[in-house]
C-alpha positions in Angstrom: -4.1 175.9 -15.5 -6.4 178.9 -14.7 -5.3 180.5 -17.7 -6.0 177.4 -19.9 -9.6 177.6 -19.3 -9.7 181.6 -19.5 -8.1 181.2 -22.8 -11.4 181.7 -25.7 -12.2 178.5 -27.9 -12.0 180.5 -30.8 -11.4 184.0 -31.4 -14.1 184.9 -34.4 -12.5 188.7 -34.4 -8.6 187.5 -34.9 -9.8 186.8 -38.7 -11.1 189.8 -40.0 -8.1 190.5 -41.9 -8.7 187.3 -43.7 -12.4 188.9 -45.1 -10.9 190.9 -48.2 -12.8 193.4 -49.9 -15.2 192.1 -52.4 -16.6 194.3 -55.6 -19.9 194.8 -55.5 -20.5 193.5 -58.9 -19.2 190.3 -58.7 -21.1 189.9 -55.0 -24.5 191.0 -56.9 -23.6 188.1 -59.7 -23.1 185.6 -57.7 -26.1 186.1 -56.1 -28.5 186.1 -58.7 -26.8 183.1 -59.9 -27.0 181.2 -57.0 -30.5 182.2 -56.9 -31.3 180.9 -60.5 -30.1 177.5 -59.8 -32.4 177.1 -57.4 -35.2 179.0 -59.0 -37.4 176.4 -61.2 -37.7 177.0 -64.7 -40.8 178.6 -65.9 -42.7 178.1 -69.2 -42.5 181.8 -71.6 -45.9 182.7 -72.1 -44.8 184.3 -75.9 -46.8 182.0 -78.4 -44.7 182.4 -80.8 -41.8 181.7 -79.0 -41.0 177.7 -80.2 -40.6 175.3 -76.8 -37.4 172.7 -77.0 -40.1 169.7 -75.5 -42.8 170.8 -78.9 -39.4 171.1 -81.3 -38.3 167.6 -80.4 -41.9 166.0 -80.6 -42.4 167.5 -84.0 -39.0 166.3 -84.9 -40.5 162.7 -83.8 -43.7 163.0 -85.9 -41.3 164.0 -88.5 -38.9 161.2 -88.4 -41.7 158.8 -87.9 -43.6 159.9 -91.4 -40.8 159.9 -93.2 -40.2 156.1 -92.0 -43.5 155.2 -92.7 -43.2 157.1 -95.8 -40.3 154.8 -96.8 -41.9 151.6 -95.7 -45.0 152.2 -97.7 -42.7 152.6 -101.0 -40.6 149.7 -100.2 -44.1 147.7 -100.0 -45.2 149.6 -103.2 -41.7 148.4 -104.9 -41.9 145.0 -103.9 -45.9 145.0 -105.2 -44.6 146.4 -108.6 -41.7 143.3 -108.7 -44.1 140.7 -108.2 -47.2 142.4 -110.5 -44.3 142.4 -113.6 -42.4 139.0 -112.7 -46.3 137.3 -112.9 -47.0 139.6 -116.1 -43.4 138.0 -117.5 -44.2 134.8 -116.8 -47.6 134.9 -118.3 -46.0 136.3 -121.6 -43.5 133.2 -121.4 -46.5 131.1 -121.2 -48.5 132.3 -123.7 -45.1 131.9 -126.3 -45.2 128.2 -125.6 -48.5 128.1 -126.0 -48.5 129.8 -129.4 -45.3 127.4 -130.4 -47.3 124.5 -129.4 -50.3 125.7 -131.7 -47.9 126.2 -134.4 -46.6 122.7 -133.7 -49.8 121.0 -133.7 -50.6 122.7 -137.1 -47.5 121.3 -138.9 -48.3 117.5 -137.3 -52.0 118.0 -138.6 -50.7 118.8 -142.1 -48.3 115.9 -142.2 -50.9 113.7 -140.2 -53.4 114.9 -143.3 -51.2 114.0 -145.8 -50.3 111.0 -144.2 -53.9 110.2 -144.7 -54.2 111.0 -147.9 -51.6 108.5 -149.2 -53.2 105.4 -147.4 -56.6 106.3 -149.2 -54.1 106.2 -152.7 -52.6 103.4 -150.9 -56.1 101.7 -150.5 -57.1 102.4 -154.0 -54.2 101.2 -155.9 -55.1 98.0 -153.8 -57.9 97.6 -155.3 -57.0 97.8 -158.6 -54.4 95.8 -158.1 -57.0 93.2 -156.6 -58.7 93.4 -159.7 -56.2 92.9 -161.8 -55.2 89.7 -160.1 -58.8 88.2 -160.0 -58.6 89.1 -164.2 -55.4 87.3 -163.7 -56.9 84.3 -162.1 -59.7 83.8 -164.6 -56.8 84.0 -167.6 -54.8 81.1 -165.7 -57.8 79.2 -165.1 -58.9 79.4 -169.2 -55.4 78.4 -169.9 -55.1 75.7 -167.7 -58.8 74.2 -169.0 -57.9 74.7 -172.6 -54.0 72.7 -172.0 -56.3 70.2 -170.2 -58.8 69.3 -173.0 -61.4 71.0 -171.9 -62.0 73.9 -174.0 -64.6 76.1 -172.3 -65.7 79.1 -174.6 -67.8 80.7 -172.5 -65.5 81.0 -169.9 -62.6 82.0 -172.1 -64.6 84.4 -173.6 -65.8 85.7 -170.5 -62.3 86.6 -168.9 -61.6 89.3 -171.5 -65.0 91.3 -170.8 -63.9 90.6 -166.8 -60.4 91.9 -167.6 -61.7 95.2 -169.6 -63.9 96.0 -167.1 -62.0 95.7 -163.9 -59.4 97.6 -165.5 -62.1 100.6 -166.5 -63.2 100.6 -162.9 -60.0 100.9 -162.0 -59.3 103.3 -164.4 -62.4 105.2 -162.7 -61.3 104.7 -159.2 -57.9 106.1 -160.1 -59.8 109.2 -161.7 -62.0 110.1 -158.7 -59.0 109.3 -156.6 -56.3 111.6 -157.5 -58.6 113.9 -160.4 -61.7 114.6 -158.1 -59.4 115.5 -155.4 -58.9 119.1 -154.7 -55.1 120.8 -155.0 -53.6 120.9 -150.9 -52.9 124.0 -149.4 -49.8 125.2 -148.6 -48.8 125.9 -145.4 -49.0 129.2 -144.7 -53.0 128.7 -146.6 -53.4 125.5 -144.3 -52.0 128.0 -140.8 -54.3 130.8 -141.3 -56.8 128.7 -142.3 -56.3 126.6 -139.1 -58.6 127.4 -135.8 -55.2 128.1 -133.5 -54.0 130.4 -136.1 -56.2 133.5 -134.6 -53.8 133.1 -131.8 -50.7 134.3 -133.9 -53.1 136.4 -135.8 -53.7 138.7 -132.4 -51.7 142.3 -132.0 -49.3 142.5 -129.1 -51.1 145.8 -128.6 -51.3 146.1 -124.5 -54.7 147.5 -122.8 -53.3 151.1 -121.6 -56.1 152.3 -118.5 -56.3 155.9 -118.3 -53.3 157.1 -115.9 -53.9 158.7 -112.2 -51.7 161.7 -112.3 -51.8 161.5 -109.0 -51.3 158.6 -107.8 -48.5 156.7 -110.3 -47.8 153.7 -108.7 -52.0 153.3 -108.5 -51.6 153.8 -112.1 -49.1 150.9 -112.7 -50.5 149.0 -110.4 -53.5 148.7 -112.3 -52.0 148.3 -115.6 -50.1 145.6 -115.0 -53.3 143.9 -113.4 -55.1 144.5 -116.7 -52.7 143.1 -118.5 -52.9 140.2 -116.5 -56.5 139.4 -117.1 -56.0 140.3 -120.5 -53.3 137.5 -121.0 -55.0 134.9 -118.7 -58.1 135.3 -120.8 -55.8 134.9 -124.1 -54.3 131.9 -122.2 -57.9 130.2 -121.5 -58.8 130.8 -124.9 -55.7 129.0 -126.1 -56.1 125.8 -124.2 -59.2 125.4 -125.2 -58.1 125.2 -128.7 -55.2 122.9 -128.1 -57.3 120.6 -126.1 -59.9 120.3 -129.2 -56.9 120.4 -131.5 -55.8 117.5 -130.0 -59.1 115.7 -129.6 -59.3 116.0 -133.4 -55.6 114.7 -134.0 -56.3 111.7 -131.6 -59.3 111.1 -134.1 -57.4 110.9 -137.3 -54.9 108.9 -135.8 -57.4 106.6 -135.1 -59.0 106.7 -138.6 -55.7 106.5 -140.0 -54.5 103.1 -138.0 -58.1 101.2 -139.2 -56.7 102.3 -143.1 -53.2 100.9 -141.8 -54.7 97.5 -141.0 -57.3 97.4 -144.5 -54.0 98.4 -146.1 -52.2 95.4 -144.5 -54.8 92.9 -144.9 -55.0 93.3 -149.0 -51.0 93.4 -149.3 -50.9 90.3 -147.3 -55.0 88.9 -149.3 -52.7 89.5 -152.9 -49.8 88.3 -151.8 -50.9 84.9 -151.4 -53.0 85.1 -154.6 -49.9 86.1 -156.5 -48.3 82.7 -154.9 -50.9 80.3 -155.9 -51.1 82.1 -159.7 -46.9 81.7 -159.9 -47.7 78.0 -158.3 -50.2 77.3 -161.5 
């Protein structure tokens, strides 16, 4: 029992064979490795000696310009598109407008001529009027002289009628197709025509001096010149097909009153030539 509590705890001297010779080398590395791992890092004072924290914000400045570089030509693309697909639809424009000119011309020619016949129309009308009015004294001598009643004077005076109606006629028929001038052909009649400048114009495009060194500036504001240039062309235009067809609203107008004087003498003679074929 005694020698229980005698007996050491623990016996620190028993172990020494267990401490094995270390080289002094590898007890020196240790140590100064144990020492820089709890050492705290400090900054190199060599300026030209490149820090990791200044590489990695200059490769942040970096990747952020070239992002914002992108974004800005994406923006400058998409500007470009919609400059050119306004600048194509302007051109479209201006094509119908120019077709619808062209249109208008041809419907004025045949509107003109259209014209033209109803006044020939009109004039053999009325020398076909006189003609029957001759007609109607002649019937009217006969039909005295068959009745008993010989009137000289009036026979006499239906010849001098007829002669002379048919010499006015003769005259209205000279200053009606002589005294008129020779029509134009088309091609005379188009450039000849208001709208025709229109078609006349060169498809030669404004060119603004170019920025060398800023291109997309450069395009930029060409295609925006060419914009005004095309919307003033377009202005210009409507303004001659409105008064283009202001004018051809006119003449159709002129031309329905000679449609009804035209259809009030066919239907006038008509009934004339029924009472003389009556007689």
């Amino acid at each position: 029992m005694a020698n229980n509590y005698l007996k050491p705890v623990h016996n620190y001297f028993d172990d020494v064979d267990r401490f094995e010779d270390i080289d002094d080398d590898l007890f020196l590395k240790n140590k100064r490795t144990s020492a820089s791992s709890h050492k705290p890092q400090q900054r190199s004072t060599n300026p030209f000696e490149i820090d990791d924290d200044e590489d990695s914000t200059a490769s942040s400045i970096s990747a952020q310009r070239q992002a914002y570089a992108e974004k800005r030509r994406a923006i400058e693309q998409r500007t470009l598109d919609s400059t050119e697909k306004s600048l194509g639809l302007l051109y479209e424009t201006e094509e119908v407008g120019k077709a619808t000119a062209i249109e208008l011309a041809k419907q004025r020619e045949q509107l003109e001529k259209t014209s033209h016949q109803l006044d020939e129309i009109n004039s053999t009308l009325r020398f076909s009027q006189r003609h029957l009015n001759g007609l109607k004294s002649v019937f009217g001598g006969l039909k005295n002289y068959l009745s008993g009643n010989r009137d000289q004077p009036s026979s006499a005076t239906a010849s001098p009628v007829a002669s002379q109606s048919s010499q006015e006629a003769n005259n209205i028929n000279a200053g009606a197709f002589g005294g008129s001038s020779a029509p134009l052909s088309p091609a005379e009649h188009y450039d000849n025509h208001p709208v025709s400048r229109i078609r006349r114009e060169s498809n030669s495009k404004y060119q603004p001096p170019t920025q060398a060194g800023n291109p997309f500036q450069a395009h930029l504001d060409s295609n925006l010149e060419d914009m005004c240039d095309n919307l003033s062309r377009l202005k210009f235009l409507a303004t001659d097909l409105g008064t283009e067809i202001e004018s051809q609203n006119e003449l159709l107008d002129n031309m329905n009153y000679k449609i009804e004087d035209v259809d009030l003498k066919m239907t006038r003679q008509n009934k004339d030539m029924n009472k003389l074929l009556k007689k």
